[in-house]
N, C-alpha and C positions, 0 to 999 in steps of 0.2 A: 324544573326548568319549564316556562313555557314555551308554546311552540303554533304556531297554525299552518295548515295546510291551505292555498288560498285557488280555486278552482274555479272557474266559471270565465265572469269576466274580469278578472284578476290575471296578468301578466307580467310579468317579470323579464326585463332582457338586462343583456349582460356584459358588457366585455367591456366597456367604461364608465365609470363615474363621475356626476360632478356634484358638487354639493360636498354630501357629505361622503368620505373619502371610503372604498369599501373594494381595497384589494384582492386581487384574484390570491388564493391562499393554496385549496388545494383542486387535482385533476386526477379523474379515475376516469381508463381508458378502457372499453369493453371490445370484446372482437365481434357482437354484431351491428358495427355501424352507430353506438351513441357512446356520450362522454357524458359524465358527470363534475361540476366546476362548481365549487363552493368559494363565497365571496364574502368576508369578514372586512366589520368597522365596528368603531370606537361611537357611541354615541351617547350623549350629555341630555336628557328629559326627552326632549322629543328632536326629532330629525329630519332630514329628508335626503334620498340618495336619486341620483337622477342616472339613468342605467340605460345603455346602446344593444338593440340586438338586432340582427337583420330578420328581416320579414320574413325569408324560408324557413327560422326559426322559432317563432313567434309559436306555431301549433304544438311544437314540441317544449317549450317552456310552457305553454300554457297548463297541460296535462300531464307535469311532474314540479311542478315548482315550491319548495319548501323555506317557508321563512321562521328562521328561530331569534327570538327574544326571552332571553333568561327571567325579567322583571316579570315579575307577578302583578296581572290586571293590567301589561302592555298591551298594546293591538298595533296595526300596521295598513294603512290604506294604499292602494297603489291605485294608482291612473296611467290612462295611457288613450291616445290617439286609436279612434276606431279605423274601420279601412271599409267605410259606404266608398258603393263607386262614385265617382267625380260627377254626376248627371244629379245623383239626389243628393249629394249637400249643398251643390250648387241651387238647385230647387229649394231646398231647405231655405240657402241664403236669400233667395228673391231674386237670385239676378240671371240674366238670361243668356249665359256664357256656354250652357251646357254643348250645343251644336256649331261652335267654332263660328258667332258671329260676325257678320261686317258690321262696320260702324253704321250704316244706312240702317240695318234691323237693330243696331243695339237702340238706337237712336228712337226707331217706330215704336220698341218694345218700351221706352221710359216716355213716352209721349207726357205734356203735362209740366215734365222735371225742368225747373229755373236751372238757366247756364248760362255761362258767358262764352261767348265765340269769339276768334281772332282770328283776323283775315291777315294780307298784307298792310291794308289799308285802314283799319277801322275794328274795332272789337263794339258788341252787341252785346247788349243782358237781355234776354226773353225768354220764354217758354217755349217748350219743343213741340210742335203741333204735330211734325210729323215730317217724312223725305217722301219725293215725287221724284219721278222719272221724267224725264220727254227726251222723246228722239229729234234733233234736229239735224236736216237734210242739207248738206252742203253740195259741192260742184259733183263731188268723186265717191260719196260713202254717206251712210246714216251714222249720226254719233249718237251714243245714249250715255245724256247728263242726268246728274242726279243734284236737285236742289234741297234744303233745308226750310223747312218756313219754321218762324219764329212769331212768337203773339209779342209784340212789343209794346208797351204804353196803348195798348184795344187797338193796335191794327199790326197787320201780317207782313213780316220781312223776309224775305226770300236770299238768303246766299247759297252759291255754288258751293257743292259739298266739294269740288278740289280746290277752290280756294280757301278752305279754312287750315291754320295750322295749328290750334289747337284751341280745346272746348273745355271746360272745365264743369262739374255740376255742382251746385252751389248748394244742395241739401248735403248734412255731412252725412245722414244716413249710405244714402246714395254711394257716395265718397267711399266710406267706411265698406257696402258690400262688397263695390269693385276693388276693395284692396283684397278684404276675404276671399274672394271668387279666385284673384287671382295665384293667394297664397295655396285654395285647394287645387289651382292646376300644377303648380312649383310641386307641391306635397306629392299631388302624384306623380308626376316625371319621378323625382326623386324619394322613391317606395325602396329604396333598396334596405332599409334599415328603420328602426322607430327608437324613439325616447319616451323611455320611462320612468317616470317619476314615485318613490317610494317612502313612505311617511310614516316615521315608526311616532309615536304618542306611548310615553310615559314617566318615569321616574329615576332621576341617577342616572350617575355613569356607568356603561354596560357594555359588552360586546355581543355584537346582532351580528347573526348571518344569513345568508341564503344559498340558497344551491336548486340548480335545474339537471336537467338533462338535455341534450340536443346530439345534431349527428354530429359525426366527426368521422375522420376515415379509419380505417381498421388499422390499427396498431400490429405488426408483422414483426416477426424474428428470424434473422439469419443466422447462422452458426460456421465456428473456423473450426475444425478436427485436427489437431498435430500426432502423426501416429511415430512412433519412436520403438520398434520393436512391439511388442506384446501391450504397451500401454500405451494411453491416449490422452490427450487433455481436450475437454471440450468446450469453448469460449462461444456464449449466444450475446448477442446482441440485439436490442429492442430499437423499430425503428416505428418514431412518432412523428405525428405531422399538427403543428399548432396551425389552422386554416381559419379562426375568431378572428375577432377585431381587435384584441389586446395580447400584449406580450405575456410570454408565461416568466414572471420574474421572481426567481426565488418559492417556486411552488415546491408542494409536495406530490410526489406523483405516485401513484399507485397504478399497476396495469394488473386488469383483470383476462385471466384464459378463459372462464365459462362464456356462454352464447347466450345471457337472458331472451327471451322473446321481448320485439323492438319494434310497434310501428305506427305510423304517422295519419293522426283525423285532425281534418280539418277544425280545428276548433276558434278561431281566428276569423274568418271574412263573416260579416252576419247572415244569419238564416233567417228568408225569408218565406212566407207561405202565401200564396197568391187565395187571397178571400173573395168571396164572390159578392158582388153589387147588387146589392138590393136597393129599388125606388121608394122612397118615402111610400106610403098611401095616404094623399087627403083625406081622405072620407070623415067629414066630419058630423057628430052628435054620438060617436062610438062613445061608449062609458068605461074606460079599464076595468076588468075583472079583481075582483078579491083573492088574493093566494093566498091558502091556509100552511099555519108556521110549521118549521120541523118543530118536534117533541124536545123537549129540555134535554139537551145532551145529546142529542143527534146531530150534532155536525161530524165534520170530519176528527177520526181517533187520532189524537193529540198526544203527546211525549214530552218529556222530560226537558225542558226548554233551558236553552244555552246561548253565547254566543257564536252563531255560523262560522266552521273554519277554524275557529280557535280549540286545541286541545288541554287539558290541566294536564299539571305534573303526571301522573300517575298513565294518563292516555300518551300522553309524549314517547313516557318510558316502551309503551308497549306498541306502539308505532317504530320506536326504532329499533327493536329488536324485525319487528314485522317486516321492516325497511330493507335491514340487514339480513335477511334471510331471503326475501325474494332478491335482490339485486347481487346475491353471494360476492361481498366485499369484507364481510370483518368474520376474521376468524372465533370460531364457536364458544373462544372461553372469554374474548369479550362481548358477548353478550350482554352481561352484565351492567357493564359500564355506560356513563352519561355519554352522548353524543355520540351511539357507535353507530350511528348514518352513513356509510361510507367511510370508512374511516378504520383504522387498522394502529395494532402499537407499533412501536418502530424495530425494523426487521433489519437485518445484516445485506448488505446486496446480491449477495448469490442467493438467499432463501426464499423460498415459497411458503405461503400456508395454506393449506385444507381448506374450504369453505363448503361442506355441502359436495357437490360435485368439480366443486372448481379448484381451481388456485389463485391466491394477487400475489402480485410483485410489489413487493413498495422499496421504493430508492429510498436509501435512507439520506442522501445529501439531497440538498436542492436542487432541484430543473431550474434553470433559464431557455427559454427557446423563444425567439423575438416571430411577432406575427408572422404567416406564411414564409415561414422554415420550417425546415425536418431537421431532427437530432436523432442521434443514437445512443445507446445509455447503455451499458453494459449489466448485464441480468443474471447469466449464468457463469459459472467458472469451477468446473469439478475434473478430476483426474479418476482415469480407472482403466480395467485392466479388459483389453480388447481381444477376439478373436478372430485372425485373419480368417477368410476362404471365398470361395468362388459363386457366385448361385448363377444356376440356369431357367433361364424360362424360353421356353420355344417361342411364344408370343411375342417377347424383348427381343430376343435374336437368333434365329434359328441354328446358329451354326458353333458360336462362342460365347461362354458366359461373361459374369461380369465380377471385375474386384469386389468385393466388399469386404465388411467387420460387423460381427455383430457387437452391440454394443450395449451394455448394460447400464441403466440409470439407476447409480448406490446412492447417488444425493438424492436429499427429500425434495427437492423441487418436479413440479411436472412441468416437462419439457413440451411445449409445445410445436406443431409441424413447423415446417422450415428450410430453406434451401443452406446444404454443407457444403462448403469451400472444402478442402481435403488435402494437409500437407505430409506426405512420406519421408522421412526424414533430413526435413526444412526445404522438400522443393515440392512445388505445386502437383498432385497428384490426379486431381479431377475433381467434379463438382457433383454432391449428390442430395438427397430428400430425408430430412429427417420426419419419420411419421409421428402424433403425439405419442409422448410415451411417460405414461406416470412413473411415480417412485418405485423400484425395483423390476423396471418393463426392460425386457429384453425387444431388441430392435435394430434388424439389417442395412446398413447404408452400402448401397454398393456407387461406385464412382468413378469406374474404368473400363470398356473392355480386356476383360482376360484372351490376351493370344496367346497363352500359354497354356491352355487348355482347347478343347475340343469336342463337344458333345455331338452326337447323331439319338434323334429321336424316332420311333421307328413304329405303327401300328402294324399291329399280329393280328390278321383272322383267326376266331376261333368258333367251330359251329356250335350251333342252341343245342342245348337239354331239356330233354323233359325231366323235371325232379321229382312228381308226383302225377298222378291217374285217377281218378276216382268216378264210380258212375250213379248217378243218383235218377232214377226217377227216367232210364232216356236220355240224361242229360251226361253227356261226359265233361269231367272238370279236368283241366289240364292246370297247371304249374310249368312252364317255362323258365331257363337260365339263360339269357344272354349275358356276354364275357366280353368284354373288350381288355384288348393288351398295350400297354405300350412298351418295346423295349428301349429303354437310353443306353446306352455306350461311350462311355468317356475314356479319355485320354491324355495323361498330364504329360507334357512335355518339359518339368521343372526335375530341377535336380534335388528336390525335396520332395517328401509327401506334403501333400493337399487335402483337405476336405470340400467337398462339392457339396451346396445346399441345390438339390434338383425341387424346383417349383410344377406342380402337375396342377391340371386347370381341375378344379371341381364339375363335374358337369350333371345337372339337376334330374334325379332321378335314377343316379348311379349309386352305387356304395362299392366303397372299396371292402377286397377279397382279404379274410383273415389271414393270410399271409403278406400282405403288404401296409405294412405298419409304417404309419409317417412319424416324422420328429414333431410336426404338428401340423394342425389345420388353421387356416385364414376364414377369411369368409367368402375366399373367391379360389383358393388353393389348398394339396396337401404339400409341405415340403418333407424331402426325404433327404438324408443324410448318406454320402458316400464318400469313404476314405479312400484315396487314392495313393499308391504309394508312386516314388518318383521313377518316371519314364516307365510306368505301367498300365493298362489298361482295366475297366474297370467296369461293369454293368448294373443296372437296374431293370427291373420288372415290374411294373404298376399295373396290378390285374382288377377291374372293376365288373360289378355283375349289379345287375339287372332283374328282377321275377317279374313274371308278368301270367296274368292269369286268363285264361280262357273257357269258354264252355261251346261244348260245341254238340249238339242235337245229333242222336245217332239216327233217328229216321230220315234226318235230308241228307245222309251219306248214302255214297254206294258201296257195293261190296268192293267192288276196289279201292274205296275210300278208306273202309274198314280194315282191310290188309296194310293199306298203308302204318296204319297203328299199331296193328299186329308183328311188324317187324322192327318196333321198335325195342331197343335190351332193357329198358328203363320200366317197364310195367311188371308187374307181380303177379304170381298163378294165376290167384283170382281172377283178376281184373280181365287178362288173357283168354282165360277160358269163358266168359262173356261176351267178351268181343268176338271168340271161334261162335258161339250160340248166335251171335248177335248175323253175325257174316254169312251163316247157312242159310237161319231165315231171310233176310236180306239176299240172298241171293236167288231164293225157290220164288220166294214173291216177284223179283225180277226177271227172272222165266215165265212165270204167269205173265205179269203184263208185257212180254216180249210175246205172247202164244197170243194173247188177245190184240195184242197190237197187229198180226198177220192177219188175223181172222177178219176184224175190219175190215185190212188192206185188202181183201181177196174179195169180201161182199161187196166194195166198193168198183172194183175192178169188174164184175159180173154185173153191178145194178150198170154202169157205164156201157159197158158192153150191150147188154139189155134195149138200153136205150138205143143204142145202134140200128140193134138188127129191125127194131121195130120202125124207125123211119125206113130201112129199104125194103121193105113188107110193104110197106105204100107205095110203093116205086112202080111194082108186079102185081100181077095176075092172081087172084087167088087160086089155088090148085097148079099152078106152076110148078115147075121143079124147084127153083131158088126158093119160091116161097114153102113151099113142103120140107126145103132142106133145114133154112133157118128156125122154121116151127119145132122142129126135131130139135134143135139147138137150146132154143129156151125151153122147152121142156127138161132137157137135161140139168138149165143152169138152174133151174125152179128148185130138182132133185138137191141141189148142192147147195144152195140158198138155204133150205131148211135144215139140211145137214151143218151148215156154218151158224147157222142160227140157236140150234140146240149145243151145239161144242160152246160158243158163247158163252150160253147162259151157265152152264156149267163152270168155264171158267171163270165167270163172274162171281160164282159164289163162293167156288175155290178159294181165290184173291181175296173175299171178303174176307174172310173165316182163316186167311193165312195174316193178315194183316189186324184183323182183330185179335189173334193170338200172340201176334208179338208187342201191339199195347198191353196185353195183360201180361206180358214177361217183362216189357219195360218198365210197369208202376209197381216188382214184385222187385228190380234190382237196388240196391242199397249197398256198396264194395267201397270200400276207402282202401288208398294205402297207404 
């Protein structure tokens, strides 16, 4: 089969045909936002199909659009209306419509151009010289007229431009732009949509198709639950929305659950690069230069030459397999087969198939759905066997939990999410959320407040541990256990036992305590399972912990600091009787600088004092009694000055020599426990 892929400025739109006839055949619906509509005809040597798409979707056909023709050495031209803005093809055309003229500037701007004018009175052939103004002054106002001169037979006629009621321009060129000009303003008011024209060239009668992609809305399921006792029947329904320009009549429909990646470039309005203006330069007697050639075979590396866009048999085949595997639509064992683009064998209407990570759905009767309408199409329909119970989440509702079922998916279809209607033995039970859930997925609906149940959820203080001590180097490493508890407390008030699904929040950087074993973890919860019997009460205990590590420098502690650790029950011999070693020294050395901390205080008190007596020594007399007495004074505080002075330095060495010896016991400790 051949086949081309047509990319650039090749466009395809879709939703009607004229020419030659090329019905909408099939439709594969994706959940992120695009559709894929494949469009077969009959066509006899060569053809032509003339194809509608709206201009929002023009970028998106552009960069998927797939044309198949089986005929060997066929090809396919397509055309289509560009989208210049309205200013440069009007420039294009010559005519000066671009800035919404008045007839006075259309008129200045064709100056020259043969026309015929019609007044009331009298019609005129001449040439447009040109329109004037003049203000003429009446009783009450200035009026400003505007006149027409014309070159008539070599002399100049002048009519009122509001006397004319209509001019004709006698060049058909002329004629001819101002229809053009005017067809480009029509065009663009009316941009909602473009025709395009598609031209297959070749041999025999064949069947051609094409197919794009574009967006569409997301194709949604809702589901009915009927619960009847211990079993359930579960009925989905698929709800489509045909929003195109053509009815879906007699299609094939396939609906795809995977999410391909889906997004939208602009490949549609032209790109333009603003080049820079260069002035000629006169300068003449310049002699062009000689440029020496590239070497034989220096051009650009050349390949294997074809025609653009068109694939042979053999690339087709492996294009549609490539097709079918990124866009997960046909299941893996056809592969094989011709034309498996999108395209699936024909499947039972409750079945799904595998694709890679996904699933489709293919109807096997035909869709009709007339333009903008939504259908529903029924998808799912499996029986199986449910479990009542209750689940609580204190975030849902703090006080009572909620009905549900878990319910298990035996069909091979995956179920995708969903809003469940919910019927209890054939009367309306309440409305719930089906999450996706693949073949054999266990998955909770719940649909009700449960008032027949009652949970209180409860945190427990419980204080820290230390689980480990270790001291390295000076350095004490600690190991911490924070605990937090929750207890829940249920209460069924049913005259049957109940099972309680309790919901606990994960909370990041916690682990649950090997005695609290959940029935499973979520990605945002653990659930834990509790049986309640009827009109009994009921508890759980959800203990989670915490380590957290610490180090903590035993030199910036104090000996009281040190004690603090020492009574804890959690440390070992060792580590204890280091910390006793650690805490003497730390305490002698604190005495020292406690003893020197005085001694300052006291030289400081005396130098002050000093200073005292010696300003009232200038006050008096020398040989005075006051002055004889205070001299007597500092002589004393002199004696004690040097006595404070020598205690000092002493214990300055002391501390030195107390404090160098507990660096060297600290770089000698090594204790794990």
């Amino acid at each position: 089969m051949k086949s081309s892929t047509l990319i650039g400025a090749l466009i395809l739109a879709a939703a009607g045909a004229y020419g030659l006839e090329m019905p909408l055949e099939k439709v594969v619906l994706f959940r992120s936002g695009v559709g894929y509509f494949e469009f077969g005809g009959v066509v006899d040597g060569n053809g032509e199909a003339a194809l509608e798409v709206r201009s929002r979707d023009v970028s998106d056909v552009l960069k998927s659009l797939v044309v198949i023709d089986p005929e060997e050495g066929s090809s396919a031209v397509i055309t289509c209306p560009t989208r210049l803005p309205a200013t440069m093809e009007l420039k294009d055309l010559g005519m000066p419509l671009e800035d919404n003229p008045s007839l006075a500037k259309i008129l200045n701007r064709l100056r020259g151009e043969p026309v015929v004018v019609a007044t009331a009175s009298q019609s005129i052939t001449g040439r447009v010289v040109g329109v004037e103004k003049r203000r003429l002054k009446t009783d009450d106002e200035v009026v400003l007229q505007q006149w027409l001169n014309l070159l008539v037979g070599g002399r100049l006629v002048q009519v009122g431009l509001e006397e004319v009621t209509s001019l004709q321009f006698l060049d058909q060129g002329v004629r001819s732009g101002l229809e053009r000009g005017m067809s480009v303003l029509e065009n663009r008011r009316r941009r909602g949509c473009k025709v395009v024209r598609v031209a297959f060239e070749g041999k025999g009668r064949r069947t051609v198709r094409l197919g794009y992609i574009r967006a569409v809305p997301v194709w949604r399921v809702s589901y009915r639950m009927m619960l009847d006792g211990g079993k359930t029947r579960l009925e989905g329904w698929a709800h489509v929305q045909n929003t195109g320009l053509t009815d879906w009549s007699n299609v094939t429909l396939q609906l795809v659950s995977g999410r391909p990646l889906a997004f939208i470039e602009n490949l549609y309005d032209p790109l333009f690069i603003q080049r820079p203006v260069v002035k000629e330069d006169l300068l003449e007697g310049v002699i062009p230069p000689e440029y020496g050639q590239a070497p034989l075979g220096g051009g650009a590396a050349g390949g294997k030459k074809g025609r653009g866009g068109m694939l042979k048999r053999r690339e087709r085949k492996y294009f549609d397999k490539a097709a079918a595997m990124t866009r997960a639509v046909v299941p893996a064992e056809e592969m094989a087969s011709e034309d498996v683009f999108m395209q699936a064998a024909p499947q039972v209407q409750a079945r799904a198939e595998r694709v890679g990570e996904s699933f489709v759905y293919v109807v096997t009767h035909p869709v009709s759905v007339p333009r903008n309408s939504a259908a529903m199409v029924p998808i799912v329909d499996q029986r199986a066997t449910v479990e009542r119970c209750s689940i609580f989440n204190a975030g849902v509702n703090a006080r009572y939990p909620l009905d549900a079922v878990i319910f298990t998916n035996v069909a091979g279809e995956f179920l995708i999410h969903g809003p469940v209607t919910v019927f209890d033995g054939g009367v309306y039970a309440g409305d719930g959320r089906l999450a996706d859930a693949p073949a054999g997925e266990r998955v909770i609906v719940s649909y009700a407040v449960d008032l027949s149940c009652e949970v209180k959820a409860e945190e427990k203080p419980v204080p820290e541990e230390i689980v480990s001590m270790s001291i390295r180097h000076g350095t004490l490493d600690l190991r911490r256990r924070y605990v937090r508890e929750t207890e829940y407390t249920a209460r069924n008030k049913r005259e049957v036992p109940r099972r309680l699904i309790i919901e606990h929040p994960i909370h990041p950087g916690w682990d649950l305590a090997r005695d609290s074993r959940p029935l499973e973890k979520t990605r945002d919860v653990y659930r834990f399972a509790v049986d309640i019997a009827a009109h009994a009460v009921a508890g759980l205990t959800v203990r989670e912990e915490r380590l957290q590590d610490e180090e903590v420098v035993l030199s910036s502690l104090s000996p009281d600091g040190i004690v603090l650790y020492l009574k804890r029950k959690e440390i070992s011999g060792e580590v204890r009787a280091a910390l006793e070693e650690v805490e003497g020294r730390q305490r002698e050395i604190a005495e020292l600088e406690a003893k020197l901390r005085d001694i300052e205080a006291e030289t400081g008190r005396i130098t002050a004092d000093q200073n005292r007596i010696r300003r009232n020594m200038q006050t008096v007399g020398r040989g005075s009694e006051a002055y004889n007495r205070w001299l007597r004074k500092l002589d004393r505080q002199e004696d004690r000055l040097e006595n404070l002075d020598l205690d000092g330095k002493r214990t300055r060495a002391e501390l030195a020599a107390k404090r160098k010896d507990l660096e060297m016991f600290f770089d000698g400790l090594d204790i794990s426990q």
